[in-house]
N, C-alpha and C positions, 0 to 999 in steps of 0.2 A: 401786819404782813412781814416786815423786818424777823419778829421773834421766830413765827412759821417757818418762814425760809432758813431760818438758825437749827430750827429742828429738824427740817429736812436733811439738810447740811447731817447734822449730828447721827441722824439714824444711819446715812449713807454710812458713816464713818465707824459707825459700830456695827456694821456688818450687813444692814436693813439691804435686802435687792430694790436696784428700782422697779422691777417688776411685781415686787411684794408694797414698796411707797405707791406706785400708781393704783393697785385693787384700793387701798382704803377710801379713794372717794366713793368707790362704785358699794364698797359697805356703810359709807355714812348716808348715803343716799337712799338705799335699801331697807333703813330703819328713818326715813324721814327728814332728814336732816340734810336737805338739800342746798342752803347758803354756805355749812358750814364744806361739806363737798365741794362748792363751788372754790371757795376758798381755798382750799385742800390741793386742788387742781393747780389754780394759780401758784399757790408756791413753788410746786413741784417743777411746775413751769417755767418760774423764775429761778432755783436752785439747781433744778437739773439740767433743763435746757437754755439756760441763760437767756431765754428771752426777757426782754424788757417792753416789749410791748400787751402784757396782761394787765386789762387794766382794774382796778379794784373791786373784786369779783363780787364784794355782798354790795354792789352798785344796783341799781335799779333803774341808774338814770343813765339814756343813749350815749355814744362815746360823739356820735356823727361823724364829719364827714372832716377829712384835715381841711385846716384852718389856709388856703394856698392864698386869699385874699389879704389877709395881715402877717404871714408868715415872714415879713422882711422887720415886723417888728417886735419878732420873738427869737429866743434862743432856744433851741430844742422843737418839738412839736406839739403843736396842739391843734384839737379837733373843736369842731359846733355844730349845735346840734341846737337849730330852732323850736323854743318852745310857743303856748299860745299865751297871746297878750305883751309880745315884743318881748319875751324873755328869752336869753339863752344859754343853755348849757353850755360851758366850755371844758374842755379834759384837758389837763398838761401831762405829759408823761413825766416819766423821772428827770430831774433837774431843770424842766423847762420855765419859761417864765418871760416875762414882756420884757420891752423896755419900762424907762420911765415913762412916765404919759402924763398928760393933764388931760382934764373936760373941760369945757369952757360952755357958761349957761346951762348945767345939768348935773343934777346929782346921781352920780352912779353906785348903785347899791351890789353888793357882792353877796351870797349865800351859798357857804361851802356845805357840800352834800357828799363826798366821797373821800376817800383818802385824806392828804395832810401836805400842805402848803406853809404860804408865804404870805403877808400882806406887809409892803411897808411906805410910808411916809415919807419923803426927804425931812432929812435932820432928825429925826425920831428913829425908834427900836421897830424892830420890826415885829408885828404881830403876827404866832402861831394859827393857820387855820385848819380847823378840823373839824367834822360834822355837827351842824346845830349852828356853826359861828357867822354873824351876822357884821357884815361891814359897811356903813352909809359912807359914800366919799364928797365929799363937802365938792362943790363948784371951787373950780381951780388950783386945787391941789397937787402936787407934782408927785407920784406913788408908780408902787410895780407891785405885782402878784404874780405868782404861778404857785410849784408843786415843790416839796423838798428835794433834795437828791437821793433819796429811797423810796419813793414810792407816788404814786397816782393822785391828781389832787381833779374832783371835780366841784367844779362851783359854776350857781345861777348867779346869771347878772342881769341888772334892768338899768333904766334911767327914768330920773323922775324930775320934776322941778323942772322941765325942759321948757326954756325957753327961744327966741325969738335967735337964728344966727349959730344954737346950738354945736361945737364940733369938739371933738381928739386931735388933741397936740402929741406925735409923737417924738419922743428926746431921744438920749444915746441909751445904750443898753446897762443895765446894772452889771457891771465889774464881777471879774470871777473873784478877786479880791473882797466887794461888797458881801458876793453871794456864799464864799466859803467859811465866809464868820458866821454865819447862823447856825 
């Protein structure tokens, strides 16, 4: 999405009208090519209209509903969207992301499905996530996740191993300090 929006950018600047940038979804779309429109859309959206709330257009997965239940333990926003079998979707927009957290009695699995995140550990590096990336989080672990600062991150999460007293510890928030070294 970053390069798209560069290009947008660029055509602006070599003369391209935005009224000439907005037909070409409605032409890739025309010849079948309706993620790639979609896509199309979103940048233009994000480049010309500066909105930030487009969220990863060749998504598939719901954005839901904002997150106003945990929201005191995130920075930025994010959305949930209940799936079946206690899974759920969560969306972080651009730069958003949890505090630290622990699970206690449960292992929480993460599967990032849209855009491009964060996963990290205290005291370790932080892992890139991007579609396909699977993250098991060990019982008791002290970690934070969300989205990078360019762009839409969505990932499934579950808990498994769940035992007996099971709950989320939540800690202080990851530092703009922590978060702009990535």
């Amino acid at each position: 999405m970053p390069q798209l929006q560069a290009h947008v950018r660029g055509a602006l600047n070599m003369g391209v009208t935005e009224e000439q940038l907005r037909n070409i979804p409605n032409s890739l779309r025309e010849n079948g090519l309706s993620i790639e429109a979609s896509r199309c859309e979103a940048a233009i959206a994000m480049a010309v209209d500066g909105k930030t709330d487009v969220v990863c257009a060749q998504s598939p997965w719901p954005i839901g509903e904002p997150n106003t239940a945990y929201a005191q333990y995130f920075i930025g926003n994010s959305y949930l969207a209940p799936m079946d079998g206690g899974m759920v979707n969560v969306s972080f927009e651009p730069g958003c992301r949890n505090n630290w957290h622990i699970h206690h009695n449960q292992v929480q699995v993460l599967v990032c499905v849209s855009g491009r995140g964060w996963y990290q550990e205290w005291g370790k590096p932080a892992v890139e996530l991007k579609p396909g990336v699977i993250i098991e989080i060990p019982e008791g672990v002290k970690h934070w996740h969300g989205a990078s600062k360019d762009s839409w991150m969505q990932h499934l999460t579950y808990h498994k191993d769940v035992k007996e007293n099971a709950s989320n510890e939540w800690l202080e928030p990851v530092s703009e300090e922590q978060y702009e070294q990535l």
